[in-house]
C-alpha positions in Angstrom: 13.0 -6.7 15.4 12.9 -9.7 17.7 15.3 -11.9 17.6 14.8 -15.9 19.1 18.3 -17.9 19.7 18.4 -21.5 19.0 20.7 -24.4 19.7 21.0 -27.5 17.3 22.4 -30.4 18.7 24.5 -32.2 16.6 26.4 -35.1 19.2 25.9 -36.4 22.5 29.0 -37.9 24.1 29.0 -39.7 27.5 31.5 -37.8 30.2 30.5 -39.9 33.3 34.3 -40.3 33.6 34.9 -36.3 34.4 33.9 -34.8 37.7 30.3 -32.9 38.0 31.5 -29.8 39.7 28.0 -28.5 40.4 26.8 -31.8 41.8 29.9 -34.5 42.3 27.7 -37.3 42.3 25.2 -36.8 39.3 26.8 -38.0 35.8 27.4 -35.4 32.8 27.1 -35.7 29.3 28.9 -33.4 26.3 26.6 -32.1 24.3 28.2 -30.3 21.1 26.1 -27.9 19.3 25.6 -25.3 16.3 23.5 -21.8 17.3 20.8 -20.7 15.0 19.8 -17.5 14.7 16.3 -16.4 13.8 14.4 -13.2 12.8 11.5 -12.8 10.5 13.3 -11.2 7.6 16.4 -14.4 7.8 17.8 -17.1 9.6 21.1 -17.5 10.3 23.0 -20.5 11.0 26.5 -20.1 12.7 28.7 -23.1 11.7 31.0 -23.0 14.7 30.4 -25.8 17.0 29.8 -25.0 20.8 30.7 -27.4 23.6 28.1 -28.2 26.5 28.0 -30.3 29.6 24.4 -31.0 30.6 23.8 -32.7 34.1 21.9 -35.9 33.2 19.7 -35.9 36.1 18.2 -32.5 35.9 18.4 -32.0 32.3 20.6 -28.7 32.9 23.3 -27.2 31.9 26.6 -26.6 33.8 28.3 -22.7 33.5 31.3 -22.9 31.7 32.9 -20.7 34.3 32.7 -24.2 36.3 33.9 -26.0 34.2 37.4 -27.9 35.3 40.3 -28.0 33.5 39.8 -31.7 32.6 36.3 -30.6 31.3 37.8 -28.1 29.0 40.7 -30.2 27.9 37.6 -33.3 26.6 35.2 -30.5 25.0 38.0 -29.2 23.2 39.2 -32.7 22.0 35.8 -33.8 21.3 35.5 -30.5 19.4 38.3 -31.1 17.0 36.5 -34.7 15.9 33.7 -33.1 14.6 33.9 -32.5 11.1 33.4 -28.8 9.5 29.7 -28.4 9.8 27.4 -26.1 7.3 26.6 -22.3 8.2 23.7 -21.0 6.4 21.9 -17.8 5.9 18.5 -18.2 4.9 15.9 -14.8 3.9 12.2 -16.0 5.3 9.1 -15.2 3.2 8.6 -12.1 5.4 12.3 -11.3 4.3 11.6 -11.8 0.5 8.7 -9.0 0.3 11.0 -6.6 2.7 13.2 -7.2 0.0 11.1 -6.9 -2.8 9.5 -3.4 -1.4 13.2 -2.3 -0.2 14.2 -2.8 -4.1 10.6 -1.9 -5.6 11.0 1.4 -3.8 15.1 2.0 -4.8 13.6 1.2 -8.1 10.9 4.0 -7.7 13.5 6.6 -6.5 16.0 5.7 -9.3 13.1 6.2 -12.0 12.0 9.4 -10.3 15.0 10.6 -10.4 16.6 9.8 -13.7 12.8 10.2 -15.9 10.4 11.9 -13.6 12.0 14.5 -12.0 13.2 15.6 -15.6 9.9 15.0 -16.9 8.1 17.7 -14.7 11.1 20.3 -14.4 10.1 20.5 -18.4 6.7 20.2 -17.9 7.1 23.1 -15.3 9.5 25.0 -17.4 6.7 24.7 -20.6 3.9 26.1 -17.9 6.0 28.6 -17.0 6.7 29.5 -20.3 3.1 29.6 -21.1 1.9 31.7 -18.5 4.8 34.1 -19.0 3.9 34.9 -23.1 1.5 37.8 -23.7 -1.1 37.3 -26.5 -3.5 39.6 -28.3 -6.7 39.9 -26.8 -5.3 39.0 -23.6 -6.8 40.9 -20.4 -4.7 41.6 -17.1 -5.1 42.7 -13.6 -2.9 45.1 -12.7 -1.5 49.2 -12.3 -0.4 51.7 -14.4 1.7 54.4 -13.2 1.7 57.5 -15.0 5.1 60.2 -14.5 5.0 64.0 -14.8 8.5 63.5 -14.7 10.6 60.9 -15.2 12.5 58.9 -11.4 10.5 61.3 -9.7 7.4 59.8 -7.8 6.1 64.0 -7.4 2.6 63.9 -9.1 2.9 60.6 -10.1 -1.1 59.1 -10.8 -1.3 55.3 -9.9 -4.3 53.3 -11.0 -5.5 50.2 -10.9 -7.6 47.9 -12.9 -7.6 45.7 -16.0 -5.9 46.3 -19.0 -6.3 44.8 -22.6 -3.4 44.4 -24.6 -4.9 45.5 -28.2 -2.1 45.1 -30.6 1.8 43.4 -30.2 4.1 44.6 -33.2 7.6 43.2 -32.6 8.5 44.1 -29.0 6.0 47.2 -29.1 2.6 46.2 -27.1 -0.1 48.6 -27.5 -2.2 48.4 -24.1 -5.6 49.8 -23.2 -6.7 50.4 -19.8 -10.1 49.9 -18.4 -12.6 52.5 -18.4 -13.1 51.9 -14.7 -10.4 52.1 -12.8 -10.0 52.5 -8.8 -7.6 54.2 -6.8 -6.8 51.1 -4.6 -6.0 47.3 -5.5 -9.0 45.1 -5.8 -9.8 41.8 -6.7 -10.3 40.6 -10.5 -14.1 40.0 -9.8 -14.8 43.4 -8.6 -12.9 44.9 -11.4 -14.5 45.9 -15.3 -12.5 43.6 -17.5 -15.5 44.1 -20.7 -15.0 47.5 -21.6 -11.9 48.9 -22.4 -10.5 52.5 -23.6 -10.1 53.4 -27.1 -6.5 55.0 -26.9 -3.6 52.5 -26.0 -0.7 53.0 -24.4 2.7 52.1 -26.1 5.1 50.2 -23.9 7.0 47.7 -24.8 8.2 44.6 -22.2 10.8 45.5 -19.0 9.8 41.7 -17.3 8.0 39.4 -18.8 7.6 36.4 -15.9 5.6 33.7 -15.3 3.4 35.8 -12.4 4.7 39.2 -12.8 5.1 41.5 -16.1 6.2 45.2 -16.4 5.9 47.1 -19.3 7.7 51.1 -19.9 7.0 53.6 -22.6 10.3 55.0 -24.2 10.2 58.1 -22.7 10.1 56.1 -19.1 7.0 58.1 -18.1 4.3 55.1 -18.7 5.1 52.1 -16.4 2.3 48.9 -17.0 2.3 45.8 -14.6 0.3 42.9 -14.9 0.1 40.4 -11.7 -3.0 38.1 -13.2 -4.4 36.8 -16.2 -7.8 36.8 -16.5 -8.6 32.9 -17.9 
């Protein structure tokens, strides 16, 4: 952000009577001034009042570091005459739409996160909810894994396919299997999801998610998981 520095004179006093120390024969005059500040967002004006001598002849100013005793002893003097002059901070147009963006946008985060964020969390949390219920008529993709004994993965026949589930009494689900099933994951598409068997399995729910259900059988020999819902 740039930044351009500006001096307001505010009293011209004659100082022929002091001693150019840059030039001893070119008269001086004691200019007294307020700095202004400017940006494009404000403008700031500093109400201190600065001393200056300015070499009449060539328009320039003298460094303070010149400056005489007597010099300093008259600026300071002609200082103390001056009466309190007005600061002022002043926000530009450019300023005024920072602003109102700066504020539009706290505005924005304050809403989002007070009424939005909420908002969707329970609009999420209903979706999830949704997706993680298991209706009659539904069809899956997914595996069935069938135990000769039970913990033990010996002889153990894995399948998969789509199921339907046929019936839901309580927490019992009754859920027939394809009558094409494959010996290795495929995709939904390249799956029979029409024709189903006429015996179902019993199971009833072990994880019921959002994106991943598992049904068992009582006697933990039947294990049913679902990963997609046909729409």
């Amino acid at each position: 952000m740039w930044i351009r520095i500006k001096d307001i004179s505010i009293k011209k006093i004659d100082a022929t009577h002091l001693k150019n120390p840059k030039n001893p024969d070119k008269p001086m005059l004691l200019n007294l001034f307020q700095r202004e500040g400017r940006t494009v967002l404000y403008v700031l004006k500093n109400k201190k009042v600065f001393p200056q001598f300015i070499n009449t002849s060539t328009g320039l100013s003298i460094p303070k570091r010149r400056w005489t005793e007597e010099m300093k002893t008259f600026a300071q003097q002609e200082v103390e005459k001056v009466p309190p002059q007005k600061g002022g901070f002043k926000v530009t147009v450019f300023g005024w739409l920072f602003l109102l963006a700066v504020v539009g946008m706290l505005s924005y985060i304050v809403y989002d996160g007070l009424i939005g964020q909420p908002q969707r969390m329970k609009k999420f949390e209903q979706r999830e909810a949704e997706m993680a219920r298991v209706n009659e008529g539904d069809i899956f993709l997914g595996r069935i894994e069938v135990y000769k004994e039970k913990g033990s993965p010996l002889g153990m026949n894995l399948e998969f396919g789509c199921f339907k589930v046929v019936n839901i009494e309580g927490d019992v689900y009754h859920i027939a299997k394809s009558i094409e099933m494959s010996k290795t994951a495929k995709p939904l598409n390249q799956m029979n999801s029409t024709d189903f068997e006429q015996e179902a399995f019993v199971v009833k729910g072990k994880e019921l998610g959002a994106h991943h259900k598992t049904f068992a059988s009582d006697d933990g020999l039947t294990e049913i998981s679902f990963r997609e819902r046909k729409e």
